[in-house]
Each structure stands twice: as structure tokens, then as C-alpha cells.
C-alpha positions in Angstrom: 83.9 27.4 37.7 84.4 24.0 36.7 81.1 22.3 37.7 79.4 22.1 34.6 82.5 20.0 33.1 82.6 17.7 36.6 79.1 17.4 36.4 79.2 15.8 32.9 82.3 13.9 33.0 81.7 12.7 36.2 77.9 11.1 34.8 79.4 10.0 31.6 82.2 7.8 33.3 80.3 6.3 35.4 77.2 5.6 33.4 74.7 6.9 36.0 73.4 10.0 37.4 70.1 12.4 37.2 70.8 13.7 33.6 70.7 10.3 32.6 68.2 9.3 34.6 66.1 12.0 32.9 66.7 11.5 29.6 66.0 7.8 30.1 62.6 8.2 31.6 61.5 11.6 30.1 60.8 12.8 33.4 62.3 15.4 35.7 64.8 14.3 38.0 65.3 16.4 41.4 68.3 15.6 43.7 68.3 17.5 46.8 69.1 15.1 49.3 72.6 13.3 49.1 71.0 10.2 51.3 68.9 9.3 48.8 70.5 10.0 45.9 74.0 8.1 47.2 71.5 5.0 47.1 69.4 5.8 44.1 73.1 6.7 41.9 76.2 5.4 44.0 78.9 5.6 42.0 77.8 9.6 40.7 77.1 10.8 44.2 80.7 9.5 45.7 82.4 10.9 42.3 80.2 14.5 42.5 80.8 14.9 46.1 84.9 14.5 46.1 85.0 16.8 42.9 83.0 19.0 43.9 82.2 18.9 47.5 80.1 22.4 47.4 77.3 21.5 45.5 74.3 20.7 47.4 71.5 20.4 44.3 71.3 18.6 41.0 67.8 19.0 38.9 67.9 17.6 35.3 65.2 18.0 33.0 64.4 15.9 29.8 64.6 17.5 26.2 61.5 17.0 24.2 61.4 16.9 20.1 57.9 16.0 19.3 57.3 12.6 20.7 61.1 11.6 21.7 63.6 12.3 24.0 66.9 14.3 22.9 69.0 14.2 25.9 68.8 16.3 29.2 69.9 19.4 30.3 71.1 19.1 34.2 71.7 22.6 36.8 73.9 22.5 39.7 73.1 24.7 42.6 74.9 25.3 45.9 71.2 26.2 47.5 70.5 23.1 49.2 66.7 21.1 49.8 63.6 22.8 48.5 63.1 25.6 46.4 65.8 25.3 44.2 64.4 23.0 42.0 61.2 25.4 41.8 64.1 28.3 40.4 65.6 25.5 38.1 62.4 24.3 36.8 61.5 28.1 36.1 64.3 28.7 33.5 63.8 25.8 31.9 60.5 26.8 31.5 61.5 30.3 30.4 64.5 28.9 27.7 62.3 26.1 26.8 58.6 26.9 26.9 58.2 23.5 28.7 59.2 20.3 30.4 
């Protein structure tokens, strides 16, 4: 399974994405719906979508030290639209103790 690796290279070359988009603004970030996201992150849904064409979820979630922002940890899911976010948010919550 490569997706983790596309997932990241494919955010870090072209600067945009929900992991970043996360660890910017210190909030969740839940992309379920290509439409939207292909307009909120152009360049990452066109790139995700041609590497891997069979993912159909990305949920990131911001990494908190105190009163900062690490970085982001970002899921890929092939379970598309609701409820898999809910499952992503719960093992963060579970490895983490919070978001």
C-alpha cells in the first residue's frame, strides 16, 4: 500500500492539502467530497486523484504541544462521505487523548 507515501509527497510538492491545512489552522480538516475539495485545494485533489484514484476520504487532524501546533497527522480511507471521519476522529482520540 503506497498511500501513505502519495499522500505526503503528493501535499508536500504541491504546498497544499488538508494536512496542511490542519496544521496551519489548528483545526480538523474533513475531505469527503472531491467537489469541494478540488476547489478548496486544486493542485492536491488532481495530484491524489491520478495517484491514487481509490481513495475516497482524507481527514487530518492538528497535533497539539501545549499551546502550539506540531504538525498534522492525516488518514486515508476508501469509505466514502459520512462516517468515516467519525472512525478517524475516534483513533485519534484513542492514540492521542484529544484533538
Amino acid at each position: 500500500m503506497r498511500w501513505p507515501r502519495s499522500l505526503e509527497e503528493v501535499q508536500f510538492t504541491v504546498v497544499e492539502g488538508p494536512c496542511i491545512t490542519a496544521a496551519a489552522s489548528g483545526e480538523p480538516v474533513y475531505l469527503t467530497d472531491w467537489d469541494p475539495g478540488a476547489r478548496r485545494w486544486s493542485l492536491f485533489a488532481s495530484a491524489l486523484r491520478e495517484r491514487c484514484p481509490d481513495i475516497a476520504a482524507v481527514h487530518a487532524f492538528p497535533l497539539w504541544a501545549g499551546d502550539g501546533v506540531l504538525g498534522s497527522l492525516d488518514m486515508a480511507s476508501t469509505a466514502p462521505k459520512h462516517g468515516s471521519w467519525h472512525i478517524s476522529r475516534m483513533v485519534v482520540t484513542k492514540i492521542f487523548g484529544t484533538i
